[in-house]
N, C-alpha and C positions, 0 to 999 in steps of 0.2 A: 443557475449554478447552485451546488449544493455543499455542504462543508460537513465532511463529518472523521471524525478519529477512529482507528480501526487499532486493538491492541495487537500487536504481533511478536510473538513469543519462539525463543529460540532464535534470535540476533545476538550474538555474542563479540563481534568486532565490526571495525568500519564497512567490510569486505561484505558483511554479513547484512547493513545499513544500503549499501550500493545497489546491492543484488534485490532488495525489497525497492528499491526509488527506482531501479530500471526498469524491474517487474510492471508496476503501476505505470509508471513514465510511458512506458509503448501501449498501454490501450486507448485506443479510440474513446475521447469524450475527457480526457483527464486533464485538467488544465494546469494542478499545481501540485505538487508532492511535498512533504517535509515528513521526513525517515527521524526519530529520534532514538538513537541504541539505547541511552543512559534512559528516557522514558519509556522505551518497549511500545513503541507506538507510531502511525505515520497519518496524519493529516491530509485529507486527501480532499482535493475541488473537483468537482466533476461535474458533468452535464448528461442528468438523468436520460435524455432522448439517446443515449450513445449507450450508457454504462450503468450498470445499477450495483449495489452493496453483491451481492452473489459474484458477479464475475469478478469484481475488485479483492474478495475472500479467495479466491481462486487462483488468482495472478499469482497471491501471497503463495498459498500454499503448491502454486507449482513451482515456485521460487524456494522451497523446501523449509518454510515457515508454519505456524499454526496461529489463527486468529480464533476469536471466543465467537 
């Protein structure tokens, strides 16, 4: 498993926090999510044989978000 922070820009309320932890929460390989709105950012575990940073960026932004 792997641990790494993803900034996510454009969460502006909880609504906004839910929508990024669903996003992530339903891909295959993702074990743990933590959405922070007030840090603009979501902690994510994952298991690289499933999932890699690219599609975890993607989730976000078809979640109508922007990561760096």
């Amino acid at each position: 498993m792997i641990a790494k922070r993803i900034n996510v820009y454009g969460m502006n309320c909880e609504h906004c926090a839910k929508s990024v932890d669903r996003a992530l929460s339903s891909l295959k390989g993702i074990s743990s999510v933590v959405v922070s709105l007030e840090g603009k950012f979501a902690d994510v575990t994952y298991d690289e044989n499933f999932v890699g940073i690219p599609e975890i960026k993607k989730a976000v932004s078809d979640a109508g978000y922007r990561t760096d």
